[in-house]
VMD Tcl script that draws the C-alpha trace (Angstrom):
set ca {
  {0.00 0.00 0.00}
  {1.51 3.44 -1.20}
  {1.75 6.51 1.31}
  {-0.95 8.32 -0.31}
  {-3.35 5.30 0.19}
  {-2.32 4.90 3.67}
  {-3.06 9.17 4.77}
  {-6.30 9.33 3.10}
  {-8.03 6.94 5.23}
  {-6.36 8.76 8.56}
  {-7.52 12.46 7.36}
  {-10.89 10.97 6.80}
  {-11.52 9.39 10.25}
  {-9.93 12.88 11.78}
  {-12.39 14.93 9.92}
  {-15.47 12.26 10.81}
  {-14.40 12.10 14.37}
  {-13.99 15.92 14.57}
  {-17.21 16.38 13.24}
  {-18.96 14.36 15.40}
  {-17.42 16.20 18.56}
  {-18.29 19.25 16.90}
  {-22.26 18.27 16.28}
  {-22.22 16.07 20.07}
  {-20.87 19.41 21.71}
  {-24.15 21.32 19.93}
  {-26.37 18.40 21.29}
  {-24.86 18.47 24.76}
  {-25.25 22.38 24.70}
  {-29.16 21.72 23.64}
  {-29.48 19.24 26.52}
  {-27.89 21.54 29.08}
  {-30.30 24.65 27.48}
  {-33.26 22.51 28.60}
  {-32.02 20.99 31.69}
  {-31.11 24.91 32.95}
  {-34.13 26.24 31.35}
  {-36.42 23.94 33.68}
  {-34.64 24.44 36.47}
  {-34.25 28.12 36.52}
  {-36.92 28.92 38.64}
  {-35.97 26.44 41.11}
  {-32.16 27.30 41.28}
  {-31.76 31.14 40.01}
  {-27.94 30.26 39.59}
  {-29.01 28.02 36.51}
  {-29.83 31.10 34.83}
  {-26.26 31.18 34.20}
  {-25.66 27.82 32.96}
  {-29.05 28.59 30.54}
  {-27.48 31.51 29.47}
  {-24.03 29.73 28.62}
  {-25.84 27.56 26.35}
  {-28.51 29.86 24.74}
  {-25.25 31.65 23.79}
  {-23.19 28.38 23.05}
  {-26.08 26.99 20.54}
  {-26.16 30.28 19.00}
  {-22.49 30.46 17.87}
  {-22.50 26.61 17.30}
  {-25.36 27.22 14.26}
  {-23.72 30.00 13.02}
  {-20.66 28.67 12.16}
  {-22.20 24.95 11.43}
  {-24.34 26.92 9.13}
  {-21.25 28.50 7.25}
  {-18.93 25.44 7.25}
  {-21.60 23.73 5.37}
  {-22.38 26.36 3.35}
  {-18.76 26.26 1.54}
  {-19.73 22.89 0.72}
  {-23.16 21.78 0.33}
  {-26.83 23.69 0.78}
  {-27.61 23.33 4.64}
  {-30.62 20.89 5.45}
  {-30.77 20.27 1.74}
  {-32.84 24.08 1.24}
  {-31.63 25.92 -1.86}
  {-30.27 28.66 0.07}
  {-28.25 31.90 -2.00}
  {-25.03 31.70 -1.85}
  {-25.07 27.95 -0.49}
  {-23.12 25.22 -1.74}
  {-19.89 27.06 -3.16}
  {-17.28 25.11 -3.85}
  {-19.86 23.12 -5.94}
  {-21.24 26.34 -8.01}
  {-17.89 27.71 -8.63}
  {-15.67 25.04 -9.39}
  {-14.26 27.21 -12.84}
  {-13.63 30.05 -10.86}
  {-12.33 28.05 -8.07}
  {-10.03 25.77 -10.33}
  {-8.79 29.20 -12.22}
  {-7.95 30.59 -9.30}
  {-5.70 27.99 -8.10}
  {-3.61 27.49 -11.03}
  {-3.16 31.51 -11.02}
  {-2.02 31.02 -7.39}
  {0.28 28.05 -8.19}
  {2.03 29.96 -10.81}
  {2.12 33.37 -9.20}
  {2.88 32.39 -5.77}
  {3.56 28.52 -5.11}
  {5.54 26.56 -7.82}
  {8.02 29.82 -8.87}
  {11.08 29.45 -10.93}
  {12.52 31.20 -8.21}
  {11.68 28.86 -5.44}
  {12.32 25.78 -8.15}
  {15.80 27.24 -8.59}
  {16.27 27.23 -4.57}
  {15.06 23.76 -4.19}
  {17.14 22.07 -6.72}
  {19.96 24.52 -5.80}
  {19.49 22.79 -2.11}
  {20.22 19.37 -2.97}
  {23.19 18.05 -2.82}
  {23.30 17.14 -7.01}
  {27.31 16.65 -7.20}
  {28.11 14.75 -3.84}
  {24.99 12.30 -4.52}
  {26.09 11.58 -8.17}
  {29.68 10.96 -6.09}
  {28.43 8.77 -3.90}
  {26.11 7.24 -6.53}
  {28.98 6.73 -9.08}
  {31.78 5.40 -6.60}
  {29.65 2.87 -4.42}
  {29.83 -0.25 -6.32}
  {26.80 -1.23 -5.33}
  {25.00 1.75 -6.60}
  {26.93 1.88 -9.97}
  {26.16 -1.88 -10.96}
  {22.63 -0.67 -10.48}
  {22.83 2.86 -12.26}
  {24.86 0.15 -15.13}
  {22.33 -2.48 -14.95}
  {19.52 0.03 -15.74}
  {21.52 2.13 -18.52}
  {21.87 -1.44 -20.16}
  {18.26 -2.16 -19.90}
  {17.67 1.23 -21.30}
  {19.92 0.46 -24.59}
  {18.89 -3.57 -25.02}
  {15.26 -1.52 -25.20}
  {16.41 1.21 -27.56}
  {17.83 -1.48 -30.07}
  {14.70 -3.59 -29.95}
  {12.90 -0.87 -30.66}
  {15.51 -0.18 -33.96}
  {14.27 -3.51 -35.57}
  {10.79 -2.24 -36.57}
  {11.02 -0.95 -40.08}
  {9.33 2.34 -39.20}
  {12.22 3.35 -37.24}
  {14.84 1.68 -40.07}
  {13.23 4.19 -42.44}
  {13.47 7.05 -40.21}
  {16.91 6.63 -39.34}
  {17.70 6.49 -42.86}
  {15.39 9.79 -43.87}
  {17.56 10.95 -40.81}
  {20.59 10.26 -42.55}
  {19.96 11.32 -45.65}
  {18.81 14.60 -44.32}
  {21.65 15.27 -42.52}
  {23.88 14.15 -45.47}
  {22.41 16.63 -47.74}
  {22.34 19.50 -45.44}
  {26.11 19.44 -43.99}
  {28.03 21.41 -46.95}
  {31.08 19.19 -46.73}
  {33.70 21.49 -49.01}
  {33.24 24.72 -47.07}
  {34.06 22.85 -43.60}
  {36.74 21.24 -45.14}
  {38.04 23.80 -46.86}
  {38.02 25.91 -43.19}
  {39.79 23.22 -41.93}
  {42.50 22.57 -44.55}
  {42.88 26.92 -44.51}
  {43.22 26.54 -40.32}
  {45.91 24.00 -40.72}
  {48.10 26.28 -42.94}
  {47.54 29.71 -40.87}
  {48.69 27.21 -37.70}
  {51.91 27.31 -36.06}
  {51.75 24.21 -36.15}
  {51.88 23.78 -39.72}
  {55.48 23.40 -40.99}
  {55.50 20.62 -38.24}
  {52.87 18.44 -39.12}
  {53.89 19.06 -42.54}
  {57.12 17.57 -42.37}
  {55.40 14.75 -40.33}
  {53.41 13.98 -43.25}
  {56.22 13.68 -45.42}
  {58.19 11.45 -43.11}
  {55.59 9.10 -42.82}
  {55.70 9.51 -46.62}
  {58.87 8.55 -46.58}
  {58.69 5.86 -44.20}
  {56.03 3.69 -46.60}
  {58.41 4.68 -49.79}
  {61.37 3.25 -47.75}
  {58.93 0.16 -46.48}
  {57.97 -1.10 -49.82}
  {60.55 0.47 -52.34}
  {60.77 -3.19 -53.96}
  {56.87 -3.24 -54.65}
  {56.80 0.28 -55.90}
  {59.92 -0.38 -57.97}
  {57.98 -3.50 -59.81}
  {54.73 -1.12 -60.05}
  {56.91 1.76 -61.70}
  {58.69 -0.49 -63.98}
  {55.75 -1.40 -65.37}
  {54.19 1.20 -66.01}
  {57.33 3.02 -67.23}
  {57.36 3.85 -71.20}
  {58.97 1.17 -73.48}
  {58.65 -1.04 -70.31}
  {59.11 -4.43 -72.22}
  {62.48 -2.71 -73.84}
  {63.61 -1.83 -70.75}
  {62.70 -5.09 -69.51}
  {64.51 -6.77 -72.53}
  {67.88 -4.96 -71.56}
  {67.58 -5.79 -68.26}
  {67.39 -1.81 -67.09}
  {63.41 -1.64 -66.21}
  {64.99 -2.26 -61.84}
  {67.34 0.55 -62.09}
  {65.64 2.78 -63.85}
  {62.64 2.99 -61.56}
  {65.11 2.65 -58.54}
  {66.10 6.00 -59.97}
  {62.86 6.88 -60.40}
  {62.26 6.39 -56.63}
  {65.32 7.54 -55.43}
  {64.51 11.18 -57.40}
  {61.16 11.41 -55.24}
  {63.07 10.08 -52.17}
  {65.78 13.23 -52.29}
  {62.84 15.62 -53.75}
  {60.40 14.68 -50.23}
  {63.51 14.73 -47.93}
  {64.43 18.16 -49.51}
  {61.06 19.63 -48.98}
  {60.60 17.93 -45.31}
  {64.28 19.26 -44.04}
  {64.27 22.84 -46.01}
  {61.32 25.06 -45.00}
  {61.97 27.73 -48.06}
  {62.35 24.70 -50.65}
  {60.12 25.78 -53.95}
  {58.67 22.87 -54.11}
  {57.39 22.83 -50.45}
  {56.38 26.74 -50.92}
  {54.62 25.38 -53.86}
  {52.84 22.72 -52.24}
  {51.70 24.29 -49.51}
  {50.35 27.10 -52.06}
  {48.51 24.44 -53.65}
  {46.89 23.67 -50.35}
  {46.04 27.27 -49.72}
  {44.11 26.93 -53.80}
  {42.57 24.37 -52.72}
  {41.29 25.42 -49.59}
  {40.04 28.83 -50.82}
  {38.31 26.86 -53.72}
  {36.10 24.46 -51.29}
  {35.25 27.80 -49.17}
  {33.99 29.82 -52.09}
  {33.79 27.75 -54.93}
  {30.30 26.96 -56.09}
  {31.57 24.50 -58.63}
  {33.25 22.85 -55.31}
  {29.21 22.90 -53.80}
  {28.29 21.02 -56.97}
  {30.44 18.98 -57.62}
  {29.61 17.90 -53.67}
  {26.36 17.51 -54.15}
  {26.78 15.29 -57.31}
  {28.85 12.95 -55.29}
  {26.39 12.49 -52.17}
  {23.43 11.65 -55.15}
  {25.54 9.12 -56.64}
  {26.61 8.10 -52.57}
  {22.78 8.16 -51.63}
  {21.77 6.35 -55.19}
  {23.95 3.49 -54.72}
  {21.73 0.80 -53.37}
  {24.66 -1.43 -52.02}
  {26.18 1.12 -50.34}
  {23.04 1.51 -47.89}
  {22.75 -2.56 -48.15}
  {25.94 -2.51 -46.01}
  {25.45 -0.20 -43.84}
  {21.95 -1.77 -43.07}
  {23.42 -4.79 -42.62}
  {26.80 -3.63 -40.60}
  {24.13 -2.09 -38.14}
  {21.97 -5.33 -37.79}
  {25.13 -7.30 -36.94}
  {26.67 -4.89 -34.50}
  {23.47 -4.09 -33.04}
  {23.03 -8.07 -32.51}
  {26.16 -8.49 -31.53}
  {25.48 -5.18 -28.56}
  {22.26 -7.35 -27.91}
  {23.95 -10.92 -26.96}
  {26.78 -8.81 -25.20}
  {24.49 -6.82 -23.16}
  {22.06 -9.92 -22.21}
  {25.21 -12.15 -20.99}
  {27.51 -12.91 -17.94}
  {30.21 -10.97 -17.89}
  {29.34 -8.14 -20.39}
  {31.99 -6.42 -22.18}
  {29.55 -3.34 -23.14}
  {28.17 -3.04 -19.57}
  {31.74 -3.37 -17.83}
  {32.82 -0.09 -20.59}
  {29.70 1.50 -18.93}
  {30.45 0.92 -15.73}
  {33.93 1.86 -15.58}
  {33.31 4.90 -17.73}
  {30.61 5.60 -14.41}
  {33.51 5.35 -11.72}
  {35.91 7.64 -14.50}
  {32.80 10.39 -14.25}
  {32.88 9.75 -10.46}
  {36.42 10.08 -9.80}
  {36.61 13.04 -11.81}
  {33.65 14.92 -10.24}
  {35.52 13.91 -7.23}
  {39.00 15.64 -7.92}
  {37.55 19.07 -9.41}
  {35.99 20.93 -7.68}
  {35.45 23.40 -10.42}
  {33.58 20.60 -12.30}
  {30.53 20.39 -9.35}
  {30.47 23.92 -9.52}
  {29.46 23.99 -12.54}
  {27.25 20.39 -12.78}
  {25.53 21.89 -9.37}
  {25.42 25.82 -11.25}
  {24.45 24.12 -14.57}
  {21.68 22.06 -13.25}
  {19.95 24.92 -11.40}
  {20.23 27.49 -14.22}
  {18.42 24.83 -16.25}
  {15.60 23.81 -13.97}
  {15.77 27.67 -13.27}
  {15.03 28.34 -16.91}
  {12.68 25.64 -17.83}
  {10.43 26.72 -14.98}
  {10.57 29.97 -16.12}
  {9.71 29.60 -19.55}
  {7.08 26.88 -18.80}
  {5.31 28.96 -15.67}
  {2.48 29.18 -17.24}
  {2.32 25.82 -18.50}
  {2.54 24.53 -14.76}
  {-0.30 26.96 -13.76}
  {-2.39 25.89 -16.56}
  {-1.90 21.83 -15.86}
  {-2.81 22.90 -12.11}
  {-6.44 24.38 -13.40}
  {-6.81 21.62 -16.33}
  {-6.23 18.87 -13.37}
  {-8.67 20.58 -10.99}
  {-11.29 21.49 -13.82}
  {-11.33 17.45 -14.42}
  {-12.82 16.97 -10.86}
  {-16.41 17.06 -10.58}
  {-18.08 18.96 -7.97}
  {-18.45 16.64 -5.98}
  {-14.84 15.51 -6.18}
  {-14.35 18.63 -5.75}
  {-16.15 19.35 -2.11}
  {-15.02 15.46 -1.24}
  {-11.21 16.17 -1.29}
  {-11.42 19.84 0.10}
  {-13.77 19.02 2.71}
  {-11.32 16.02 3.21}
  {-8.05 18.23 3.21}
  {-9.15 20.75 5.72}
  {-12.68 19.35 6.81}
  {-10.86 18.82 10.32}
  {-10.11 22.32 10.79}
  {-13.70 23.65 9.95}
  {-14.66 21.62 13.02}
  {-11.98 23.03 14.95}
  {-14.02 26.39 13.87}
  {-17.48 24.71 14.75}
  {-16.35 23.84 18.47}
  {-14.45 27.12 19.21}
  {-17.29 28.80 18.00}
  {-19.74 26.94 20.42}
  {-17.39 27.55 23.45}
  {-16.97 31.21 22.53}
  {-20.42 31.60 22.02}
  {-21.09 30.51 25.58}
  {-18.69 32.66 27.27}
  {-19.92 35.56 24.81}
  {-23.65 34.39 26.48}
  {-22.14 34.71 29.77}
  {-20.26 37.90 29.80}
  {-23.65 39.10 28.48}
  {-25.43 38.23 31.02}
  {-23.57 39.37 33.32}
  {-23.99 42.50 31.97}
  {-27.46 42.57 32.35}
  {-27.01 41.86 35.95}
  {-25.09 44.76 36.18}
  {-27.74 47.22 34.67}
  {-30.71 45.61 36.82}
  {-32.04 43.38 33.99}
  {-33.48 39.95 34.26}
}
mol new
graphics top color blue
foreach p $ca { graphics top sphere $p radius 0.5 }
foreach p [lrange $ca 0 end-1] q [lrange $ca 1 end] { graphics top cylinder $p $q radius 0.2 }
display resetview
């Protein structure tokens, strides 16, 4: 049984018990309003006692008559202005989402709440109790083995692919790259990573000079002559060796003209892809032909259904590789929440600007689900749950208003005694 089911009951009995206090403490005062009434005569001092409850009955009417007036028409008689919670639930339900948004669910006091909890240290202790983490790890897997499932249906394998091909058309590819290629010669960096390229350049020549030496022999000219004569090896030996000396020359000598001129090459190029529209074109003709080709999508459909089985089985098993990734990636998060304490700042700052700024573009939105949730109740939902809610209280106001009354009905009849009346 939830906590909710278990404090209804109780607030109901309180308000039921309460109430009947309240309507025995009228009775009793009725009873003792007789009882002093015919024995007044005999014992003068019961005028007091009659008074007390003349008094007491008065102010317990009263006030029974407006506690059940919020709710209901008293005696069942179609009194004005009877009954109204019931005849104003619009006005009533209005009213309380206007309050809820002005007053009680701010994104001021939001902000102060979640800024209250302790959102770093728990995702600490969360993420470094192995206990927890296996937990948070199981669940994350659960999450994903559900995600892929839900992959297999061929509505979602179309949309991922409309996906795809939206996002394939709309990235221009030349103008990034050509930012990219134009950032990489304006770095300092450049002449560096240049002559990096060119030694590992170098490095493959040097690896498999006997291959390319076959490959250039044969497609040298009057290969077969050369061949004939025995001269095709050291010819294209020479032919290597020539673009060994002429890459070690540019890669050692930063104001070789070859270099300069390769590098202004680059710098052509790169201006071309940023500005080019021939470059846009010519892009767009090659992601058509990409998209077109059938077998091309055939593969990837098919690389996904094999590493998405392959994630399935993994996840599903004892031990899991994917879920051990996840969970040390967890502690890695921990540990480095942990260490910088710059890093919760900001999680802890982060997290409260955003609830901060949700609440405050959505205030009215939480004002408006307040009224829509309270406009679904029906009036006599309505009366049930207030009456239930605060019912107790109104009693409270039923029996303080009989015992005032009383002492109201004696302090005026004392005053009466006082100026000689009877």
């Amino acid at each position: 049984m939830s906590a909710t089911e278990q404090t209804l009951p109780t607030k109901t009995d309180d308000y039921v018990r309460m109430r009947a206090l309240a309507t025995g403490l009228l009775l009793f005062m009725a009873l003792l309003f007789v009882v002093a009434l015919s024995q007044q005569e005999a014992h003068p001092w019961f005028a007091w006692l009659r008074a007390f409850a003349e008094a007491a009955m008065v102010g317990a009417l009263a006030d029974w008559y407006a506690v059940t007036a919020l709710f209901r028409h008293p005696l069942g008689l179609p009194i004005p202005h009877t009954a109204i919670i019931s005849g104003n639930t619009e006005r009533i339900a209005s009213n309380i989402g206007s309050l809820t948004q002005r007053k009680l669910v701010t994104p001021g006091g939001i902000a102060r709440l979640v800024g209250s909890w302790r959102i770093p240290e728990e995702l600490i202790e969360a993420l470094l109790a192995p206990e927890r983490r296996r937990a948070l790890t199981q669940e994350l897997a659960q999450v994903l083995i559900r995600a892929l499932h839900a992959s297999e249906d061929a509505a979602m394998q179309r949309m991922l692919r409309d996906v795809a091909t939206k996002v394939i058309r709309g990235v221009s590819i030349a103008p990034l790259a050509g930012r990219m290629l134009s950032g990489f010669l304006a770095s300092s960096q450049r002449d560096r990573l240049l002559n990096d390229i060119l030694s590992a350049v170098l490095e493959y020549l040097e690896a498999n000079r006997d291959y390319l030496a076959r490959t250039v022999a044969d497609k040298l000219p009057w290969s077969r002559v050369l061949s004939f004569v025995k001269l095709d090896d050291r010819v294209s030996h020479k032919v290597l060796d020539s673009v060994y000396d002429t890459l070690c020359t540019m890669r050692d000598d930063p104001h070789d003209a070859m270099r300069r001129k390769a590098i202004a090459r680059l710098d052509d190029l790169s201006q071309w892809l940023m500005h080019s529209d021939d470059a846009l074109k010519r892009e767009a003709s090659l992601k058509d032909k990409l998209l077109a080709y059938d077998t091309l999508l055939e593969f990837f459909d098919d690389s996904w259904h094999q590493l998405k089985q392959w994630m399935v089985d993994d996840l599903t098993k004892e031990p899991s590789d994917i879920r051990a990734y996840l969970d040390a990636g967890l502690a890695d998060v921990g540990r480095t929440l942990q260490r910088d304490a710059a890093l919760r700042a900001m999680l802890h700052d982060g997290v409260q600007g955003l609830v901060e700024a949700l609440a405050t573009r959505h205030s009215d939105k939480i004002g408006e689900l307040v009224a829509n949730t309270v406009r679904e109740w029906s009036p006599a939902q309505m009366v049930e749950t207030i009456e239930r809610e605060v019912g107790k209280d109104l009693q409270y106001i039923r029996i303080n208003g009989t015992i005032v009354g009383g002492l109201v009905g004696l302090l005026l009849h004392a005053l009466a005694l006082l100026m000689g009346g009877r």
